[in-house]
NUGU-102725 format. One record per residue (C-alpha): x, y, z; residue number from 1; chain; residue in three letters. Coordinates in pm, 1 decimal. Layout:
{{X,Y,Z},NUM,A,Ala}
...
This chain:
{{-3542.5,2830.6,-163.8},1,A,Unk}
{{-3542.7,3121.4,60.3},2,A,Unk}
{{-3692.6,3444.1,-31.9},3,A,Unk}
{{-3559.7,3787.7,105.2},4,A,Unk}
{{-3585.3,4117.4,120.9},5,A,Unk}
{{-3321.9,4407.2,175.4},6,A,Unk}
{{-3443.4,4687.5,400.9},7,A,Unk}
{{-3298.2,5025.7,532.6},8,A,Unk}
{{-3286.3,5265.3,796.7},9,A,Unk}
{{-3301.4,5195.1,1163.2},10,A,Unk}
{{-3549.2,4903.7,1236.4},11,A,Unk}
{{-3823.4,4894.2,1362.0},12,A,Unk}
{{-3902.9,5255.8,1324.4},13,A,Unk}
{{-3857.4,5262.0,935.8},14,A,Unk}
{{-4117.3,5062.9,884.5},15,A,Unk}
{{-4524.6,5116.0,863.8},16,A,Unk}
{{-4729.6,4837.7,1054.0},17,A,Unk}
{{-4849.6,4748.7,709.6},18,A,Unk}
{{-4452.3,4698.7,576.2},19,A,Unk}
{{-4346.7,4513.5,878.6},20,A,Unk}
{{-4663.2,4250.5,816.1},21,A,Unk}
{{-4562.8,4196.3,453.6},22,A,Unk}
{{-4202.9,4177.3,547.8},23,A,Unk}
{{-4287.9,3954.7,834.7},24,A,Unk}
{{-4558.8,3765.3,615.2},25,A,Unk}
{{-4333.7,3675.0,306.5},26,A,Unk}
{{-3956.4,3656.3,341.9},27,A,Unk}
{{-3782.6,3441.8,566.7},28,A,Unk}
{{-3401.0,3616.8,521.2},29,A,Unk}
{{-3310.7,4009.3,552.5},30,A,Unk}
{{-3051.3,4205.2,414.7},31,A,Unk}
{{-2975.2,4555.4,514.6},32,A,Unk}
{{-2984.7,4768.0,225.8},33,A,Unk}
{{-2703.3,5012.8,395.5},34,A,Unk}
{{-2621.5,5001.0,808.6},35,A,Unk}
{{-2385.7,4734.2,747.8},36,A,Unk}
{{-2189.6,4855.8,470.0},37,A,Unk}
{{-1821.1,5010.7,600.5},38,A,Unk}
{{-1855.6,5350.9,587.5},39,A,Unk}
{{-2231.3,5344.9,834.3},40,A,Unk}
{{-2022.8,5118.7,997.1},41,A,Unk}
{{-1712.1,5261.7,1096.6},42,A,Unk}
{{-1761.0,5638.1,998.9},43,A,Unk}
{{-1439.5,5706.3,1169.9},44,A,Unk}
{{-1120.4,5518.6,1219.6},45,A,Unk}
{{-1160.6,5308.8,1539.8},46,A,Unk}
{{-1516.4,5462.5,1579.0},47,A,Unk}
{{-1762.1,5159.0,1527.1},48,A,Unk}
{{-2157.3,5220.6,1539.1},49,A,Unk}
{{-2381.4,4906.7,1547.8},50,A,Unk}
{{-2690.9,5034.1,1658.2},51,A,Unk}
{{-2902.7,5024.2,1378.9},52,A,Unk}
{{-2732.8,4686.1,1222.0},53,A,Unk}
{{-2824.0,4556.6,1617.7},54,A,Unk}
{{-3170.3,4669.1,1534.8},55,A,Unk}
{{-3236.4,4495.9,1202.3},56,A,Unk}
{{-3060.8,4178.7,1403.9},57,A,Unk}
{{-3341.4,4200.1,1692.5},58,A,Unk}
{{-3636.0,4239.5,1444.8},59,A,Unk}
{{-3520.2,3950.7,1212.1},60,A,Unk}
{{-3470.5,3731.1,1530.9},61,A,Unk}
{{-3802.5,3835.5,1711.6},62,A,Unk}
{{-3976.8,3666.1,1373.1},63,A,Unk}
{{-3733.0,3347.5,1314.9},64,A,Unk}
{{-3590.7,3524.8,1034.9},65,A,Unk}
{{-3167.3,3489.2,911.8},66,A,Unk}
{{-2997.7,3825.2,816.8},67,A,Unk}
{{-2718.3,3819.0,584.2},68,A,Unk}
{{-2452.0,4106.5,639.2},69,A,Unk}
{{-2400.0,4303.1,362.4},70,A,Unk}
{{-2084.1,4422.6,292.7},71,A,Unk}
{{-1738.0,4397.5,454.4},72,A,Unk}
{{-1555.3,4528.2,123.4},73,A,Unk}
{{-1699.7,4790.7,-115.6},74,A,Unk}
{{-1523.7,5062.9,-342.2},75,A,Unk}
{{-1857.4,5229.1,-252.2},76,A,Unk}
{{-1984.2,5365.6,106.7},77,A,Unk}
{{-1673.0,5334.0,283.5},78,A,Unk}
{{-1502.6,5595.4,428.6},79,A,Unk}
{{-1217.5,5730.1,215.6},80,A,Unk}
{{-935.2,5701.4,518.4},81,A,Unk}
{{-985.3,5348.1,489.6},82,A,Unk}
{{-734.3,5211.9,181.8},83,A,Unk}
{{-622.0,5600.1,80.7},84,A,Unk}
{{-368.8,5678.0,-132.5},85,A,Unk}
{{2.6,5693.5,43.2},86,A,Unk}
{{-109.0,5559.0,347.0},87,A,Unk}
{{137.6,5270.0,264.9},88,A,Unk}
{{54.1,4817.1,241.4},89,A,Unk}
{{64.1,4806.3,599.1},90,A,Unk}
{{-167.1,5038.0,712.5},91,A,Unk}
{{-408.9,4941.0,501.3},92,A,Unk}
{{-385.6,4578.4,592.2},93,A,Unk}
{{-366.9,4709.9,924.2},94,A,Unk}
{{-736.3,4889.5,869.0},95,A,Unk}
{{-882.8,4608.1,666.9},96,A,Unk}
{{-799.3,4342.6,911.1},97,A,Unk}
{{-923.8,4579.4,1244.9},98,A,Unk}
{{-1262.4,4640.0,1005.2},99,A,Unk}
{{-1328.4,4281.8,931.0},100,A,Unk}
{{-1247.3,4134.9,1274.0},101,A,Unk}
{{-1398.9,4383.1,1460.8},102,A,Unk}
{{-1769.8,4371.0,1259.1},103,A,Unk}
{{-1742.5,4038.8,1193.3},104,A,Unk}
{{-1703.5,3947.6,1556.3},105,A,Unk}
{{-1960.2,4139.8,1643.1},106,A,Unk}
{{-2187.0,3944.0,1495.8},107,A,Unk}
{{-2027.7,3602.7,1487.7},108,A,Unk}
{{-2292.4,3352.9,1537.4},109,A,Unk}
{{-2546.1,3542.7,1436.7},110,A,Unk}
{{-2593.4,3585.7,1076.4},111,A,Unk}
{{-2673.1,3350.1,801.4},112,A,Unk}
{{-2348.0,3468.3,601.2},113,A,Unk}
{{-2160.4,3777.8,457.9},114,A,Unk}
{{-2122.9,3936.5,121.6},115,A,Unk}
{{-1747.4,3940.7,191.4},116,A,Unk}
{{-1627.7,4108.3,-144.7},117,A,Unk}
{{-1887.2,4354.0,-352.1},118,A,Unk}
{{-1876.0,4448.3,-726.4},119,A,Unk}
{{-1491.6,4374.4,-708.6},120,A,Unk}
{{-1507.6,4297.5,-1135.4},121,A,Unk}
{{-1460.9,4569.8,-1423.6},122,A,Unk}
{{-1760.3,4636.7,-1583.8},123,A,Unk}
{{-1677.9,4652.9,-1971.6},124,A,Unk}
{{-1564.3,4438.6,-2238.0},125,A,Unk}
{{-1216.0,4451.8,-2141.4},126,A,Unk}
{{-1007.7,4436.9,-1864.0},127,A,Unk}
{{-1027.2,4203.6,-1508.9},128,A,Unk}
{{-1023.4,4348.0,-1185.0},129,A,Unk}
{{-1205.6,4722.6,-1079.2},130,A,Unk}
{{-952.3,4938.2,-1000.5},131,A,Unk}
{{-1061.6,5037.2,-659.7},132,A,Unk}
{{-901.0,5184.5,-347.8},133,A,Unk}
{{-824.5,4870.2,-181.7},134,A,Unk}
{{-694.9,4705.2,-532.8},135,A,Unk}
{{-429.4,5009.8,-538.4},136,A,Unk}
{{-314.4,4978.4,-177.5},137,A,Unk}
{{-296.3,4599.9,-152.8},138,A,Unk}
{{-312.9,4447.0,-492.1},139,A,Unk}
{{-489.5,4171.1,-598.2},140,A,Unk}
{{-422.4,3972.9,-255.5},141,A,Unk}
{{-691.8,4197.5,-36.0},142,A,Unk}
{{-981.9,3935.4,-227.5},143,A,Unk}
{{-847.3,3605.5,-28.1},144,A,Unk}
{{-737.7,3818.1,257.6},145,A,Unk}
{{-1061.5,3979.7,340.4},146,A,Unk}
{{-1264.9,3608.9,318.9},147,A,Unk}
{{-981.2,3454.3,514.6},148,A,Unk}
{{-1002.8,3747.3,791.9},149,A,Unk}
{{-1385.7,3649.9,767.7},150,A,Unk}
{{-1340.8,3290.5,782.7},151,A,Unk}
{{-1094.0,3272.5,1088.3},152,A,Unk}
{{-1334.7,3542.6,1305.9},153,A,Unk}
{{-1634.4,3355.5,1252.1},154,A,Unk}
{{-1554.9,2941.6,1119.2},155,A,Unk}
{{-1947.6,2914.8,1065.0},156,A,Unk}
{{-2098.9,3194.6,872.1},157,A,Unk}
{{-2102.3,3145.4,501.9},158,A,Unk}
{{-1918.8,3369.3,273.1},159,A,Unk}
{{-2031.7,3520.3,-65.6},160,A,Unk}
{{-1952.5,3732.0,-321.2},161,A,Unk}
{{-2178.4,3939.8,-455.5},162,A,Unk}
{{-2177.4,4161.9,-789.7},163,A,Unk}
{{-2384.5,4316.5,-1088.7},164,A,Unk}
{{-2460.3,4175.3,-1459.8},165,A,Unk}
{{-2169.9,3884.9,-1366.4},166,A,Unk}
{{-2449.5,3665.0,-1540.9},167,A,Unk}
{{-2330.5,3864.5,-1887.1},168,A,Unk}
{{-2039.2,3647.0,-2041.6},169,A,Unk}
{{-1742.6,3879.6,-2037.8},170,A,Unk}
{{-1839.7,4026.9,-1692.1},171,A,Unk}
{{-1938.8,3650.4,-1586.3},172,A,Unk}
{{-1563.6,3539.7,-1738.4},173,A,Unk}
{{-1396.6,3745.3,-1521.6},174,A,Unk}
{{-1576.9,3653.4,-1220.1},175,A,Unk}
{{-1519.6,3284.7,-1272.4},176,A,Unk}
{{-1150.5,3437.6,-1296.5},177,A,Unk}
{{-1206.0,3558.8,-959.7},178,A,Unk}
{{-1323.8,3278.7,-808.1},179,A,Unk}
{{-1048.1,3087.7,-917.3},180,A,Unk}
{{-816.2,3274.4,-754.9},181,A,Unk}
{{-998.6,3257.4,-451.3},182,A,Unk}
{{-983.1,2861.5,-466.3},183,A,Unk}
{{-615.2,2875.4,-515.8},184,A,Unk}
{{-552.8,3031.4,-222.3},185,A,Unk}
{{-768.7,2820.9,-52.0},186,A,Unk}
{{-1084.3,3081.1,11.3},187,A,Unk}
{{-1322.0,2943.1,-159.9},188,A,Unk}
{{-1657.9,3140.0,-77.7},189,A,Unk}
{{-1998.4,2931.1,-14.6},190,A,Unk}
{{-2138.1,3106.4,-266.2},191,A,Unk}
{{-2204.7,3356.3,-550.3},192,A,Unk}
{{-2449.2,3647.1,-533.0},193,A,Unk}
{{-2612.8,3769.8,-864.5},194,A,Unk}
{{-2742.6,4082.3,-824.0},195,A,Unk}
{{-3031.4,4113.5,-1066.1},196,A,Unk}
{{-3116.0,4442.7,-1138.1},197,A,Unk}
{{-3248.6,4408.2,-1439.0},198,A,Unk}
{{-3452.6,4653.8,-1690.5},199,A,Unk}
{{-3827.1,4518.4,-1819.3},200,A,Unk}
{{-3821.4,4388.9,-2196.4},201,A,Unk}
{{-3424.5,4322.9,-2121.4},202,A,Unk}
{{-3368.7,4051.3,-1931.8},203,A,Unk}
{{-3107.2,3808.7,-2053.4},204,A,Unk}
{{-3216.7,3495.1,-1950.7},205,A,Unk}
{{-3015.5,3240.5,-2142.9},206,A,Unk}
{{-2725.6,3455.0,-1987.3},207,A,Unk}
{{-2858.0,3422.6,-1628.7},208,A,Unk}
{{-2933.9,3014.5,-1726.2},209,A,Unk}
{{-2618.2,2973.8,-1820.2},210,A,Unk}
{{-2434.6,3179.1,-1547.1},211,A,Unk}
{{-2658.3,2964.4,-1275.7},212,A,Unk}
{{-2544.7,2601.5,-1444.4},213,A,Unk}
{{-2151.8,2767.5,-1490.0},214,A,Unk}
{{-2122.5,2881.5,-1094.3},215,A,Unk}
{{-2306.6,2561.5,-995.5},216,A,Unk}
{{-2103.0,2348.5,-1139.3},217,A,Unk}
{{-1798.1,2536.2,-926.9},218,A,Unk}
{{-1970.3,2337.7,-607.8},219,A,Unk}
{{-2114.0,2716.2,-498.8},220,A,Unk}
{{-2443.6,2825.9,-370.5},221,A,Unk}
{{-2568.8,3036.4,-580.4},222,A,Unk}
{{-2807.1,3309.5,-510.4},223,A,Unk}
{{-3034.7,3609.4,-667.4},224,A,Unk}
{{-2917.1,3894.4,-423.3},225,A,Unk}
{{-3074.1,4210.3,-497.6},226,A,Unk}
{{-3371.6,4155.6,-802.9},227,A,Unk}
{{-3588.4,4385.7,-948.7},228,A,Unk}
{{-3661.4,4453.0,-1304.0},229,A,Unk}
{{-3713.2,4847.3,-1332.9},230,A,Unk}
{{-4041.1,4969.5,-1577.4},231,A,Unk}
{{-3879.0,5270.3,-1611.8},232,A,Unk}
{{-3704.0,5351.7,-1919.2},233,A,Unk}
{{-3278.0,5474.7,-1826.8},234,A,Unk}
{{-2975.5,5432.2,-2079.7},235,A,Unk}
{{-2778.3,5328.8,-1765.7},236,A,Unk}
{{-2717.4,4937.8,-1771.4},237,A,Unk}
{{-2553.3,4762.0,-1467.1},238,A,Unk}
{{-2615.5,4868.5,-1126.2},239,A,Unk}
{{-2288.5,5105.9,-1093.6},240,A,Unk}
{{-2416.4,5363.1,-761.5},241,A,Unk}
{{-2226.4,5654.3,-908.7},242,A,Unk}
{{-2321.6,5614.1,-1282.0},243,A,Unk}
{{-2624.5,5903.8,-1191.8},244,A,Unk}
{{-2804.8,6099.6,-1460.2},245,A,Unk}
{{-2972.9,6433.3,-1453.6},246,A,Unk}
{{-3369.9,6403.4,-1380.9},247,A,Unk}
{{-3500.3,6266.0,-1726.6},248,A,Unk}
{{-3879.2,6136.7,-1751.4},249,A,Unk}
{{-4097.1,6052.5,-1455.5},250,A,Unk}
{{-4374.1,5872.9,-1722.0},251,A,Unk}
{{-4510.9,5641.3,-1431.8},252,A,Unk}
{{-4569.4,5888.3,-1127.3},253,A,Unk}
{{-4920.9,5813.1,-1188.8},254,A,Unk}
{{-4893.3,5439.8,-1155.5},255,A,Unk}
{{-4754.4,5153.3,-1388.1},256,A,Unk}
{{-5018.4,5091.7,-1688.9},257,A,Unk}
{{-5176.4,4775.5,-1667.4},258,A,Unk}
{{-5007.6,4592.8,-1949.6},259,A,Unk}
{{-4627.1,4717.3,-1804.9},260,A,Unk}
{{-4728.1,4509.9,-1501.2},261,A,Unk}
{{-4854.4,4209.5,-1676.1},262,A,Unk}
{{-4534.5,4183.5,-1887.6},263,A,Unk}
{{-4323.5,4281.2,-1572.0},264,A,Unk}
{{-4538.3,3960.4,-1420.5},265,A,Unk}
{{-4429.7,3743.4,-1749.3},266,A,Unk}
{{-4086.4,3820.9,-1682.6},267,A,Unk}
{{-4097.1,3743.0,-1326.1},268,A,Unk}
{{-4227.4,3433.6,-1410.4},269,A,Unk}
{{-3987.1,3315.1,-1644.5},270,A,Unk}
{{-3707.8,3440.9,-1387.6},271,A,Unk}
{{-3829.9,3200.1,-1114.2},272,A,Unk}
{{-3845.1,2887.0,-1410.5},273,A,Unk}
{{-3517.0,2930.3,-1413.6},274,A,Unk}
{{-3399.4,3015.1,-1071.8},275,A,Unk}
{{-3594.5,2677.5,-962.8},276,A,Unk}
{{-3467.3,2474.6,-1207.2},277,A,Unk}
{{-3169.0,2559.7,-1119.0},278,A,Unk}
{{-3182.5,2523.3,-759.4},279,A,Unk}
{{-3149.6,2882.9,-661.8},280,A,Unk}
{{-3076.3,2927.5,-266.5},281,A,Unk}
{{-3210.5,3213.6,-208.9},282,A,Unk}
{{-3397.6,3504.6,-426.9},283,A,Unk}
{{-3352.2,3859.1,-250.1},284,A,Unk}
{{-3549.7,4144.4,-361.5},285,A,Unk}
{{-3380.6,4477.5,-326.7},286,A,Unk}
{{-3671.9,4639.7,-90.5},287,A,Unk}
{{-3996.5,4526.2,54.6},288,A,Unk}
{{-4208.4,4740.2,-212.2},289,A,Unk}
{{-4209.3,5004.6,-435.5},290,A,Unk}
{{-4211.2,5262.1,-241.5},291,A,Unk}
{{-3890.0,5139.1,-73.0},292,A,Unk}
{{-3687.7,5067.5,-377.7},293,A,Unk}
{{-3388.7,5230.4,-432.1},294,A,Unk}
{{-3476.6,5284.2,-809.4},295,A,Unk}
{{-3669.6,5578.7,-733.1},296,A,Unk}
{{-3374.5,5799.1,-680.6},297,A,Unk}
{{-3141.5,5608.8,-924.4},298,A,Unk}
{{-2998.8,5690.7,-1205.3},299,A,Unk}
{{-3235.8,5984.4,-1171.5},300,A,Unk}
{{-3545.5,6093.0,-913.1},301,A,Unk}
{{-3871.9,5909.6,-1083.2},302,A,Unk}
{{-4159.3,5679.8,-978.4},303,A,Unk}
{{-4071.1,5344.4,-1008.5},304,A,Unk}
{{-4245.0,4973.9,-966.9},305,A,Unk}
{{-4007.6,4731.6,-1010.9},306,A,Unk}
{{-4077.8,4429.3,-666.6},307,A,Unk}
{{-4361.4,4234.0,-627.1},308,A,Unk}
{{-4579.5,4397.9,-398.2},309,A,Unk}
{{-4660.9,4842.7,-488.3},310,A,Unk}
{{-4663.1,5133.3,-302.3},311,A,Unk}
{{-4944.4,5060.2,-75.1},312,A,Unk}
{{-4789.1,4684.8,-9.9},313,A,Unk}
{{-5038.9,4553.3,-215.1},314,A,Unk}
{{-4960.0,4213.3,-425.4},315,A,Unk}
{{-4887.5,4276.0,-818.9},316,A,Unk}
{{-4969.9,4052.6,-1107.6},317,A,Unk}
{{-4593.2,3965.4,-1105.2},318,A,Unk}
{{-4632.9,3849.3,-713.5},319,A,Unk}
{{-4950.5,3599.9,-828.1},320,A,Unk}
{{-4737.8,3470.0,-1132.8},321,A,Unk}
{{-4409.6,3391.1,-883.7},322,A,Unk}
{{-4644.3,3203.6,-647.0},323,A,Unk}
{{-4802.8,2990.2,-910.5},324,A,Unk}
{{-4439.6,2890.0,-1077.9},325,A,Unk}
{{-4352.5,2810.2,-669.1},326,A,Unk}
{{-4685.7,2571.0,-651.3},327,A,Unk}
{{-4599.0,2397.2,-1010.2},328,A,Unk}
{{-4271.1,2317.6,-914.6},329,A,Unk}
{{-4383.2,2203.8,-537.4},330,A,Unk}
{{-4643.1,1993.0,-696.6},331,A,Unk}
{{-4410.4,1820.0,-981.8},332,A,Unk}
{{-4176.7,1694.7,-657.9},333,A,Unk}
């Protein structure tokens, strides 16, 4: 199983010596958290900037390490030009296929795979499809289309599709829904990417057992793409980028009471039974360490301490836990 990390900004610059040893120390596979996503990339139409995507490629290959690109189509982070409204069908095929041929090729041959399609599923207990800007300007045919641009501009990368709480069953439904229209017209992805930003104390995991046995059994990869589990208490559920809050509580700014980490540590532990046992391909965590995680600004500003190593890059009780379950399992081969 590979482990990852995502990581932002401009590399290597955005890193401290200390971060780039633990990155360099304990994941094998990077994902860029946002200089790959459509809007960094192509910020204008025709206007492509690579540099720091070119970066992150040169400091994963310096250390023998993949990089998975992350993403070619998101209702979030892309520039609004892109699919918007009156533009007419064949402009926006027009801009989807220049987007995904152009970046793709770019890289071709050089990344592990791509998160082709992001968070394309309504969140909710009803409905299918999220109605996004590329849904309204090209229907229901811009899923296959983007993975076959993706396919036929680079033959060997794998593709993926990546989304939030698709391991809950209605959400999870719908994204088996997806995936079978993607097999009918013959673009079947590699694999399926399930998030995993999950909240301490909440963490369905006969859902997430049965979502890893239900995609498996589709002939998929399946992988953990962006895991945490946040200490902090939030109503917000899901992993929705706009769903902010005003600043609420900040009740761990001092640093995460002892027995929050060893549960956090117990949960981790239980995650990585399952993602084992179910032969898991790779297990991404959404930043190198606490200080880098995104859930310090979302829903709301606060201190957070949800990855396995803290704010000095120090190992947790969650990171010894993950390493013995990794031992057991190596041991009972």
């Amino acid at each position: 199983m590979q482990m990852g990390c995502a990581v932002g900004g401009t590399l290597p610059g955005s890193l401290s010596p200390v971060e780039t040893e633990l990155v360099t120390r304990h994941f094998n596979v990077l994902t860029p958290e946002n200089c790959m996503k459509p809007g960094p990339l192509q910020p204008e139409p025709g206007r492509f900037d690579f540099a720091a995507g070119d970066a992150l490629l040169h400091f994963a290959s310096e250390r023998g390490m993949h990089v998975v690109g992350h993403t070619l189509v998101w209702h979030n982070q892309t520039s609004p030009w892109m699919y918007a409204a009156g533009i007419g069908k064949s402009e926006a095929l027009r801009q989807m296929e220049q987007h995904i041929r152009t970046v793709v090729g770019h890289y071709r041959g050089k990344l592990q795979g791509w998160d082709v399609v992001n968070e394309a599923v309504v969140d909710g207990p009803e409905g299918y499809l999220r109605e996004t800007p590329a849904l309204a300007a090209l229907g229901t045919e811009y899923l296959p289309l983007a993975f076959r641009l993706a396919r036929e501009t680079d033959p060997d990368v794998e593709l993926y599709y990546n989304d939030y709480s698709i391991e809950v069953p209605a959400k999870r439904e719908r994204t088996l829904r997806l995936l079978d229209l993607l097999d009918s017209a013959g673009q079947k992805p590699h694999g399926v990417g399930i998030q995993g930003h999950w909240i301490l104390d909440e963490v369905p995991f006969d859902d997430i057992a049965t979502a890893l046995r239900l995609f498996s059994e589709r002939g998929l990869r399946v992988m953990i793409t962006e895991l945490d589990i946040d200490v902090v208490p939030r109503k917000t559920a899901g992993a929705e980028v706009t769903a902010r809050s005003a600043d609420g509580d900040d009740p761990y700014a001092a640093g995460c009471p002892p027995e929050l980490l060893e549960r956090q540590a117990r949960q981790y532990e239980q995650l990585f039974e399952l993602f084992l046992e179910h032969e898991v391909s790779r297990v991404t965590f959404w930043g190198p360490n606490d200080a880098r995680t995104w859930l310090n600004y979302w829903p709301s500003a606060r201190t957070n301490h949800p990855l396995l190593f803290d704010r000095n890059s120090q190992p947790k009780p969650a990171y010894a836990r993950v390493m013995a379950v990794a031992e057991r399992h190596a041991l009972a081969r």
